[in-house]
C-alpha positions in Angstrom: 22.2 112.2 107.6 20.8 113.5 110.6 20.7 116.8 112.1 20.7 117.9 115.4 19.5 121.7 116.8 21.0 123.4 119.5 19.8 126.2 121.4 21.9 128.4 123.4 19.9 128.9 126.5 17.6 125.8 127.2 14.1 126.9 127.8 12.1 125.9 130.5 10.4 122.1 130.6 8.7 121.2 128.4 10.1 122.9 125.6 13.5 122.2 126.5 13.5 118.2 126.5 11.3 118.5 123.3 14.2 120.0 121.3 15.9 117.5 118.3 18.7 116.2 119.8 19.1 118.4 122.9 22.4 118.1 125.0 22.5 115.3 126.8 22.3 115.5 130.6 25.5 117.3 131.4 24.0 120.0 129.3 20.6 120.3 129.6 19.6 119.6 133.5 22.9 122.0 134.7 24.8 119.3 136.2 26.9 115.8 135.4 26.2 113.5 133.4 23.9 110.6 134.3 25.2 107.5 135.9 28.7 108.9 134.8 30.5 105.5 136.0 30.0 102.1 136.3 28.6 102.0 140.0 26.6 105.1 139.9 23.2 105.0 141.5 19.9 106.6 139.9 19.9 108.9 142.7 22.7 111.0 142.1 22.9 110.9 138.3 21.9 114.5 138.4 24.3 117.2 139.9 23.5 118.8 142.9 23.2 122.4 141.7 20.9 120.7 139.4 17.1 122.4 139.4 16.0 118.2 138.7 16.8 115.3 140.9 15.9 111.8 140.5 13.0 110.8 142.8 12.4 107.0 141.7 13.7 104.6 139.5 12.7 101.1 138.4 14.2 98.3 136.0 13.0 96.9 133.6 13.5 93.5 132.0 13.2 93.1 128.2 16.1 90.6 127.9 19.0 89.7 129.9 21.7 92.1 128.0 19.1 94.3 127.0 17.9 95.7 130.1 16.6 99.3 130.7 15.5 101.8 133.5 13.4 104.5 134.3 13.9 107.5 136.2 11.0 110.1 137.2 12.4 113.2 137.6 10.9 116.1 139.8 11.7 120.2 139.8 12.9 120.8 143.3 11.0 124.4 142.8 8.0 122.6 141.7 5.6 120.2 143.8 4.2 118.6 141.1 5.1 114.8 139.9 5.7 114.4 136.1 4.1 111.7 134.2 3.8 111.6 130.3 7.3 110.6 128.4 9.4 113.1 126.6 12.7 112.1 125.6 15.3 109.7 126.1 19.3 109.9 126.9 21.7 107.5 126.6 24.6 107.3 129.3 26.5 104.4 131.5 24.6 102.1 133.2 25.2 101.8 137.0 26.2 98.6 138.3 24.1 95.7 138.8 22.0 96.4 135.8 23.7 94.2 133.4 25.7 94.3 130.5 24.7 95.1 126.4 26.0 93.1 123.9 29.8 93.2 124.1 30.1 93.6 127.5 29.1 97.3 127.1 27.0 98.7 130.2 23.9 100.7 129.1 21.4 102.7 130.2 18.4 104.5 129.1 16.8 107.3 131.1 13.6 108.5 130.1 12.7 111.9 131.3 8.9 112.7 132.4 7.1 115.5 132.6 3.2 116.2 132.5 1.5 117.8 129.8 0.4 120.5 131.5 1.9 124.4 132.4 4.2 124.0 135.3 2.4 126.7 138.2 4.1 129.5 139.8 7.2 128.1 142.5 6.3 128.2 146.4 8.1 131.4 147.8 8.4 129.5 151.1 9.4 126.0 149.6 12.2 127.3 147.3 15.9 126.9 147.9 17.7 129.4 146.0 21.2 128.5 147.2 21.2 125.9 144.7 19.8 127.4 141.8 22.3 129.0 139.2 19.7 132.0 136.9 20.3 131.3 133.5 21.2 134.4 131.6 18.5 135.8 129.7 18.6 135.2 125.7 19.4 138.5 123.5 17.0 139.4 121.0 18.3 137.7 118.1 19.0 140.3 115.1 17.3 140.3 112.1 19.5 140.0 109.2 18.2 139.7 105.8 20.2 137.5 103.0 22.8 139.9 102.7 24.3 138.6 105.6 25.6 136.0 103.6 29.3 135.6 103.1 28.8 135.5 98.6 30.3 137.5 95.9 26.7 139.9 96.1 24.4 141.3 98.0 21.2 140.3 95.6 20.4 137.3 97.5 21.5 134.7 95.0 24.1 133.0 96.6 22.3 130.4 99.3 20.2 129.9 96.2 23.3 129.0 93.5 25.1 126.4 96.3 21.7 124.7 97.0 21.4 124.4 93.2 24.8 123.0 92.8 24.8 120.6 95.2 24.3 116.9 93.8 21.3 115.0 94.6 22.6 111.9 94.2 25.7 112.4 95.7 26.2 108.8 97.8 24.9 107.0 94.7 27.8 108.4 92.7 29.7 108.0 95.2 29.1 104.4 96.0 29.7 103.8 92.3 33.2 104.9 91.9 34.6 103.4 94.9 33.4 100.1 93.8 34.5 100.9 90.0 38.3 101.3 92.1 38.2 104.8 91.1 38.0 104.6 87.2 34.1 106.0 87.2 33.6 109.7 86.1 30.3 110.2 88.2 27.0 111.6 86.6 25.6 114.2 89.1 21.8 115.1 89.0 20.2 118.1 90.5 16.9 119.2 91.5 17.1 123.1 90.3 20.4 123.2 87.6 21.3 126.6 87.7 21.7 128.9 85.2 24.2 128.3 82.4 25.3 132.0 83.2 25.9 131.6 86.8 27.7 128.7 86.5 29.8 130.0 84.0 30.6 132.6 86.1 32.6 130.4 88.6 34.2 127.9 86.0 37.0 129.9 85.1 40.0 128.6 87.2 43.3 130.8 87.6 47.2 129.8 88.1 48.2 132.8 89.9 48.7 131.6 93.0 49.5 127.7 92.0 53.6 127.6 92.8 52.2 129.2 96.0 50.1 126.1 96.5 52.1 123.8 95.8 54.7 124.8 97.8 52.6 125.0 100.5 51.6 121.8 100.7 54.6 120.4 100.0 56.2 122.3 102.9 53.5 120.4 105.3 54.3 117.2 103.7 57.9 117.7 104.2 57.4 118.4 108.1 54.6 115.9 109.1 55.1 113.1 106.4 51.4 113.1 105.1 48.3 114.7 105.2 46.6 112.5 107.7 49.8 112.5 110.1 49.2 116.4 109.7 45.6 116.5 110.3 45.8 114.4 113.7 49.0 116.2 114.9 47.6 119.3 114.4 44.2 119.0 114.8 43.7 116.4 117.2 41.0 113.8 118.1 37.3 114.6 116.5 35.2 116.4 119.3 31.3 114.1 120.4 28.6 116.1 119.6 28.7 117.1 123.8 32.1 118.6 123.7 31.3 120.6 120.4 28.6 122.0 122.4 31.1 123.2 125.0 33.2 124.3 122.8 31.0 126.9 121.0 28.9 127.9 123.8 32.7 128.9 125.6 33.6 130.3 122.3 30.1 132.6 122.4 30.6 133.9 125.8 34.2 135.0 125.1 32.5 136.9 122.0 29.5 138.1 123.7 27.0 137.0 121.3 25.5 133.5 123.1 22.0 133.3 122.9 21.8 135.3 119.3 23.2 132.4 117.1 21.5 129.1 116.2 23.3 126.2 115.9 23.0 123.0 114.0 25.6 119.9 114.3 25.1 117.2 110.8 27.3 115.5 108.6 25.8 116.7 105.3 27.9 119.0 104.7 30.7 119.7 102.2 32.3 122.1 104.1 33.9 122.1 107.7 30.8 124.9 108.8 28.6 127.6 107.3 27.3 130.4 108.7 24.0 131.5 107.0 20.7 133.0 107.3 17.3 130.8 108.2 14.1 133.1 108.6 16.1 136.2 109.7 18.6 134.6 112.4 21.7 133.6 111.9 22.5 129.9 111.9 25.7 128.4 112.2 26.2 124.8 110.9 29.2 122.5 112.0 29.9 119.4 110.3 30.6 116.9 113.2 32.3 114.4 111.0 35.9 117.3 110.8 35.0 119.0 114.2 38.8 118.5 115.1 39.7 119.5 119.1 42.6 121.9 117.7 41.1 123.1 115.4 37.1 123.9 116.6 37.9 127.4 117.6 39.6 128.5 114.6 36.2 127.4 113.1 34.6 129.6 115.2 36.9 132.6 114.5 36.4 131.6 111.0 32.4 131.7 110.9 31.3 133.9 114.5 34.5 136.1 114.8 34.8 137.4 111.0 31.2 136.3 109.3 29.3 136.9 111.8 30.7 139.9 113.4 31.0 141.9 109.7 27.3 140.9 109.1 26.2 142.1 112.1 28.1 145.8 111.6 27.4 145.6 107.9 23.8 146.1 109.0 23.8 149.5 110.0 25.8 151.0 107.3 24.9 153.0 104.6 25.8 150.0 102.4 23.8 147.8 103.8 21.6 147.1 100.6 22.5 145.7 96.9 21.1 149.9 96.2 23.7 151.1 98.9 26.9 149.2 97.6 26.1 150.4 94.1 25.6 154.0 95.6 29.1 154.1 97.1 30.4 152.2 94.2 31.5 149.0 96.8 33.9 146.4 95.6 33.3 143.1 95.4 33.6 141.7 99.7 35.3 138.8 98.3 38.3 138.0 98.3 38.8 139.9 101.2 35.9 138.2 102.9 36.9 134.4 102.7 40.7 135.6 102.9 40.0 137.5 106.0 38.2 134.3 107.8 41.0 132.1 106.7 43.5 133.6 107.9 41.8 133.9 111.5 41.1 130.0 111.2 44.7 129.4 111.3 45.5 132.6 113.6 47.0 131.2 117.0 48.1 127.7 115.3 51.4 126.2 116.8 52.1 125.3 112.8 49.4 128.0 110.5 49.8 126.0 107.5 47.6 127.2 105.2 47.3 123.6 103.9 43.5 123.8 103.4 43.2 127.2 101.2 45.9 125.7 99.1 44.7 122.1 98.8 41.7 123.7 97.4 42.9 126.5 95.4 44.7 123.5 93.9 41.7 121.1 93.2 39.8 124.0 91.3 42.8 124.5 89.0 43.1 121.1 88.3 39.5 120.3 87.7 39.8 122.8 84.9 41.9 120.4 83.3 41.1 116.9 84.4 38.3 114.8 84.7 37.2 113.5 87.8 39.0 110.5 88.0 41.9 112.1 86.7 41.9 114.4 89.2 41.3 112.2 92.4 44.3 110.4 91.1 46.0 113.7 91.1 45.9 114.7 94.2 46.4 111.5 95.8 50.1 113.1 95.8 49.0 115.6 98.8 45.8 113.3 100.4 46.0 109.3 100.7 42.4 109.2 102.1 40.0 108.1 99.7 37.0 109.6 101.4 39.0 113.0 101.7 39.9 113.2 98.2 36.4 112.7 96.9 34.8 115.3 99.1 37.4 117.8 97.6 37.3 116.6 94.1 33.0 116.9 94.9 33.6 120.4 95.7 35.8 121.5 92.6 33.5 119.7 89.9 29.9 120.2 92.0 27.8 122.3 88.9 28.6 120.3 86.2 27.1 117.1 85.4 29.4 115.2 83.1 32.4 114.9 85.2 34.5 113.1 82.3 35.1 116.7 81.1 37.4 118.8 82.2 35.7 122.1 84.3 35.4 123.3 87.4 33.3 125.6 90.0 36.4 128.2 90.9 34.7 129.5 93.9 36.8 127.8 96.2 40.2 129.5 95.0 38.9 132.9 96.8 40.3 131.2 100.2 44.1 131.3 99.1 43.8 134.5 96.5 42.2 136.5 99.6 44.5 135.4 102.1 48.0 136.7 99.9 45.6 139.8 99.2 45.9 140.3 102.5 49.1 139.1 103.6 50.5 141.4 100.7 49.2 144.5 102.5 48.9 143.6 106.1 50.9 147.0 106.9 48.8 149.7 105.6 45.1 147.3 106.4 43.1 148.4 109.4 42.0 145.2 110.7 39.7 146.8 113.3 37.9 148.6 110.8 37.6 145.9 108.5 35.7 144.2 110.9 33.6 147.1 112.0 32.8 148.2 108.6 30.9 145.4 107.3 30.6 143.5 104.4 33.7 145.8 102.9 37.2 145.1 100.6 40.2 146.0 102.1 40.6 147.7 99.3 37.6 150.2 100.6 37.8 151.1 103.9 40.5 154.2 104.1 37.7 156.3 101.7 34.7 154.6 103.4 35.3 155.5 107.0 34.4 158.5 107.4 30.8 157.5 105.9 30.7 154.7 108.4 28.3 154.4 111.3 30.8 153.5 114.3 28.7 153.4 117.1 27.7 149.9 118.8 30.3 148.3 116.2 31.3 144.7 117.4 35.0 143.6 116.8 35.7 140.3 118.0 38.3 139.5 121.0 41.3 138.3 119.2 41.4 141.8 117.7 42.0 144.1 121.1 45.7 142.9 121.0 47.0 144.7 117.8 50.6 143.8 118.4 50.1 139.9 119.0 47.4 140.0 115.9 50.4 141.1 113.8 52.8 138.8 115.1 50.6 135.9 114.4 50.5 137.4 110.6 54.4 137.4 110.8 54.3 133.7 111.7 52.2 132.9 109.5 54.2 134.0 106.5 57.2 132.5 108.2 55.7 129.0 108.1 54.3 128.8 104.8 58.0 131.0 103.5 55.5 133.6 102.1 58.3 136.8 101.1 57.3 140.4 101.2 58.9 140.5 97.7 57.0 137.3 96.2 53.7 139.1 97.4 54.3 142.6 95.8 55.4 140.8 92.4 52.2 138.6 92.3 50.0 141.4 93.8 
């Protein structure tokens, strides 16, 4: 699959058309798209507060439904022509340039640029009335592996998911579909982890399974399936340009654009993940679930509760593996991964918690079944055959036999954390949980006077106190989560 880098701020020229898969026009040159609809000349393809404007272009035969055109482009701050190719984007083609096959008008614009340093700007020559200063970038914070959202500090975790993660995943995959579901796949990986760690995470618990159940059954009841769920709720999937929109909005409201990197792919099990690449912090979506509804929950999920805790977490005394011991830190999970899902569902018209259940589900059962057992299993909550196997892929990734019954039980810290939290949403300071760090709810009343409060970051959805709590309320409404239920299983 490929993946495509984004880059909050778009650097000057050269570097900016060079990136892998940059924004396409509307994006990166400031302005509209080009040749927006049928009819559109060359000419005004770019916007007019637009730093770029078309100065030239020229068609190109190659066949008669495969026709192409190329457009020079020129910095109105800069006198100098461009020459040497960088990059291509795809848009409409204007009219009168013929049709691709179907009927579909194309077009290909090639951008230009020379090789060279662009020199300083005339004083004299320059226009400023039409130039919009991008903000300068914030110096992106260094965080070291402990930003990661796992069970430890000690750096382990990016290296146990990589590890579990099958290498011939579509092969298997290819295989049972065509066996019509009866093959119990063979995964392969490159590094098999150590029989220790993954026995760590194979122990699945029933705790919170009538809560699971019910759950889902409660959704099924109101929106007839799964899928009817997923597109009433959730909407239409986003293009990779309106993702773009979506988080770079998102990062303004937060104040943190220009410190995050951000990768769009499809190889991904989950919906996003926010880790850490070389010190910054990266944030990969997973285009192929990036739902309009449901993008910014997303976003709550990895920038507004990941992100935000990892950044505090940073200057606090318990900022090391050393530290946490030192002040005898619980575990951050749960409360982590219960603390993010709860915010991905937050302003919901309907917060099911349909996907912390689903998969607090999956684990239990793969503890029992094999894998074709299990995707047969919970065809009773999800009809989609692609859907089931990526969840029955998540609950039996680790093992290599999946005839047997086992499972990786990581994924049941979603639900467990959320009713952890649910249970004592009274007496939890939800500001400070956030500005603590890396921290169980569990810890923060004796930890706060210890903390380091200044320059803490809490994200938006947090000022309101009131409205935070009512959203809580609703959410046990929906999902008929009781006060008393809570306090007897917690």
């Amino acid at each position: 699959m490929e993946t495509r880098a984004f880059n909050i701020f778009p650097p000057p020229f050269l570097s900016m058309v060079s990136i892998a898969g940059a924004p396409p026009a509307a994006s990166t040159f400031g302005g509209a798209e080009f040749g927006k609809k049928a009819g559109s000349s060359p000419s005004n393809g770019v916007a007019a507060t637009s730093p770029w404007r078309v100065l030239s272009a020229e068609a190109r035969w190659n066949h008669p439904l495969e026709q192409t055109w190329s457009s020079t482009l020129r910095c109105r701050s800069c006198p100098i022509w461009s020459r040497a190719t960088l990059r291509e984007f795809s848009s409409v083609r204007p009219a009168g340039l013929g049709f691709g096959p179907g009927g579909t008008m194309l077009e290909s614009i090639r951008v230009t640029g020379s090789g060279l340093a662009l020199p300083p700007k005339p004083k004299n020559k320059v226009k400023r009335r039409n130039l919009t200063p991008l903000p300068k970038p914030k110096q992106q914070p260094q965080l070291c592996r402990s930003f990661e959202k796992g069970d430890d500090f000690s750096g382990k975790k990016l290296c146990i998911l990589t590890a579990i993660k099958p290498i011939n995943l579509e092969k298997e995959k290819l295989r049972f579909f065509k066996s019509d579901y009866t093959y119990n796949p063979q995964f392969e990986y490159a590094n098999p982890s150590l029989p220790g760690v993954l026995a760590k995470h194979s122990h699945a618990s029933d705790r919170f399974l009538k809560q699971s159940i019910n759950i889902m059954e409660l959704t099924l009841q109101k929106y007839g399936s799964y899928e009817k769920f997923e597109q009433a709720t959730g909407g239409s999937l986003l293009s990779k340009t309106r993702i773009w929109s979506h988080v770079r909005k998102y990062m303004m409201k937060e104040g943190c654009l220009g410190e995050i990197v951000v990768h769009l792919t499809e190889d991904l099990l989950s919906r996003a993940s926010m880790t850490v690449v070389n010190g910054c912090p990266t944030l990969t979506i997973n285009i192929s679930t990036a739902r309009e509804h449901w993008l910014e929950g997303m976003l709550r999920h990895e920038i507004g509760t990941h992100y935000f805790r990892g950044i505090n977490n940073l200057q606090q005394p318990w900022n090391s593996w050393i530290g946490r011991k030192k002040h005898e830190l619980k575990p951050n999970n749960p409360t982590e991964e219960g603390l993010a899902s709860i915010h991905s569902v937050l302003f919901r018209k309907d917060p099911f918690l349909w996907r912390a259940a689903l998969l607090y589900y999956t684990v239990y059962q793969a503890s029992q079944m094999s894998f074709c057992e299990l995707f047969k299993d919970i065809g009773r909550f999800v009809k989609d055959p692609n859907t089931r196997w990526d969840y029955c892929v998540r609950a039996k990734r680790g093992w290599t036999d999946t005839s047997q019954p086992g499972c990786f039980s990581k994924d049941q810290v979603y639900l467990d954390g959320i009713l952890q939290i649910l249970r004592f949403r009274e007496s939890i300071d939800f500001h400070l949980l956030t500005a603590l760090g890396k921290v169980s709810y569990e810890d923060v009343d004796r930890l706060k006077e210890l903390a380091v409060t200044e320059n803490m970051r809490v994200p938006h959805f947090l000022h309101d106190h009131s409205r935070y709590m009512e959203h809580l309320e609703k959410i046990m409404e929906v999902n008929e989560l009781t006060d008393a239920e809570l306090k007897h299983l917690i």
